[in-house]
C-alpha positions as CSV (number, residue, x, y, z in Angstrom):
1,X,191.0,-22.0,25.9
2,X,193.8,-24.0,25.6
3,X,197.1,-22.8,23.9
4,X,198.0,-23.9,20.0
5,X,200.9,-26.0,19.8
6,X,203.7,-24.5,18.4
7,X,205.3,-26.4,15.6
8,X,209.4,-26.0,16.2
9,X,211.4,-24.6,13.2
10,X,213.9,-27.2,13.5
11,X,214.0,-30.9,15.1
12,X,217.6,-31.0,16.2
13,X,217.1,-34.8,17.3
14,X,218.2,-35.3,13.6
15,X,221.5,-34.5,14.5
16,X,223.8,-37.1,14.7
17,X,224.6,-37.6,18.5
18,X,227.7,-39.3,17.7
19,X,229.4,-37.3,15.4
20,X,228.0,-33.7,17.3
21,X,230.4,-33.9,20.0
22,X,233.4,-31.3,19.3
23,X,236.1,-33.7,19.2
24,X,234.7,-36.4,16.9
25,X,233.1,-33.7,14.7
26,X,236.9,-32.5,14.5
27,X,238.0,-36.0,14.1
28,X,235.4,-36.9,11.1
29,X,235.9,-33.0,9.7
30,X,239.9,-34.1,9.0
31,X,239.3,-38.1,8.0
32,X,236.7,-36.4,5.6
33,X,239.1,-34.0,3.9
34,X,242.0,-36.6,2.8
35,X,242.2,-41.0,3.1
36,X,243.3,-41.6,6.1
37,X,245.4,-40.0,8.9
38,X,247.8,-41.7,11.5
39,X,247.1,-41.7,15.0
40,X,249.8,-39.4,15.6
41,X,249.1,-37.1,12.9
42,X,245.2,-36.8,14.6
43,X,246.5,-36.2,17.8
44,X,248.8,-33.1,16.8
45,X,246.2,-31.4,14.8
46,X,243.5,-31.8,17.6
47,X,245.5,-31.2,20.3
48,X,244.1,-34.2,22.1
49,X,245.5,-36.4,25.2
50,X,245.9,-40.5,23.8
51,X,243.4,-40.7,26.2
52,X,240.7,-38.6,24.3
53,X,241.5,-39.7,21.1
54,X,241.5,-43.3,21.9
55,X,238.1,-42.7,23.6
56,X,236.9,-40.8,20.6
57,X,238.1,-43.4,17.8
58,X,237.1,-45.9,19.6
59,X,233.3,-44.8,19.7
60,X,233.5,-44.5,16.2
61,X,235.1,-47.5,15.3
62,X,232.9,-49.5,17.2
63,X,230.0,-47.4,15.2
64,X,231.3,-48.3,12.1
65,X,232.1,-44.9,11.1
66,X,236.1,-45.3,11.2
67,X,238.0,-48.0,9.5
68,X,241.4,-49.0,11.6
69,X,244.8,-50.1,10.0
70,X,247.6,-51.5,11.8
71,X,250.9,-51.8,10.1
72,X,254.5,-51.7,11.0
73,X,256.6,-49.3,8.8
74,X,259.5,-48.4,10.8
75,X,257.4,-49.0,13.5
76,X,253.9,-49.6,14.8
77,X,251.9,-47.7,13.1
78,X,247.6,-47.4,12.9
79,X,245.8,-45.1,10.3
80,X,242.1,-43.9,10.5
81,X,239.9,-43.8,7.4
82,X,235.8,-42.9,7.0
83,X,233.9,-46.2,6.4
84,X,231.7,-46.0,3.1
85,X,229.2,-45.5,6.2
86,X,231.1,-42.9,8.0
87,X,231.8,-40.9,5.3
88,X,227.5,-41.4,4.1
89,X,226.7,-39.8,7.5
90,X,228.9,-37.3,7.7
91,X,227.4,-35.9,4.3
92,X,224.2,-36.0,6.0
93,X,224.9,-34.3,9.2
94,X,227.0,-31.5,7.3
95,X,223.4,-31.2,5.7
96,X,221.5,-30.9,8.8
97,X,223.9,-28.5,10.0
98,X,223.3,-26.4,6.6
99,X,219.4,-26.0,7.2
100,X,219.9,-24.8,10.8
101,X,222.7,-22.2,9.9
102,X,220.1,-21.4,6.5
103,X,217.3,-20.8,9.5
104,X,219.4,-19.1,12.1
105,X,220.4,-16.4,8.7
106,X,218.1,-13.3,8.3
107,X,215.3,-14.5,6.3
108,X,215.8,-17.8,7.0
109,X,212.8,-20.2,6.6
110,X,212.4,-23.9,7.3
111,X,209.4,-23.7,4.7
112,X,212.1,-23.2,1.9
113,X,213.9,-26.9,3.1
């Protein structure tokens, strides 16, 4: 007799490969909670290299999930904002993340999704 197939509780391919690595999930946690942050301003509060949060932005820029602003104030300065697009599937992923901390609780239940 064969074995039944077990359905999984949760399908966690419907989480958002881009924004699930820790540093861009930090990065699109803070563009989420206020318009737009400088580069600098990013940096400090993620403790990140240029390096890392050039890489970072840049895969979401090019995803079309962060806006870019160059200006020059006193000096060269770029800002980082959520795209209408960004900030659409961050709301989505902050849901799927929801259901799987609502199954991992006592009692949870992906039947009550």
């Amino acid at each position: 007799m064969l074995p039944t197939r077990h359905e999984p509780m949760f399908d966690f391919d419907k989480l958002d490969k881009i924004i699930h690595e820790k540093s861009r999930l930090g990065i699109m946690t803070l563009l989420a909670a206020r318009p737009s942050w400088t580069f600098q301003d990013l940096k400090a509060e993620l403790e990140l290299s240029d390096g890392n949060l050039v890489t970072h932005l840049r895969m979401l820029h090019e995803n079309g999930y962060v806006a870019v602003t160059k200006e020059v104030l006193d000096r060269p300065q770029t800002s980082y904002a959520l795209t209408s697009k960004g900030r659409k599937l961050f709301q989505e992923y902050l849901g799927i993340l929801e259901q799987i901390v609502k199954l991992g609780r006592p009692g949870g239940d992906s039947q009550d999704s």
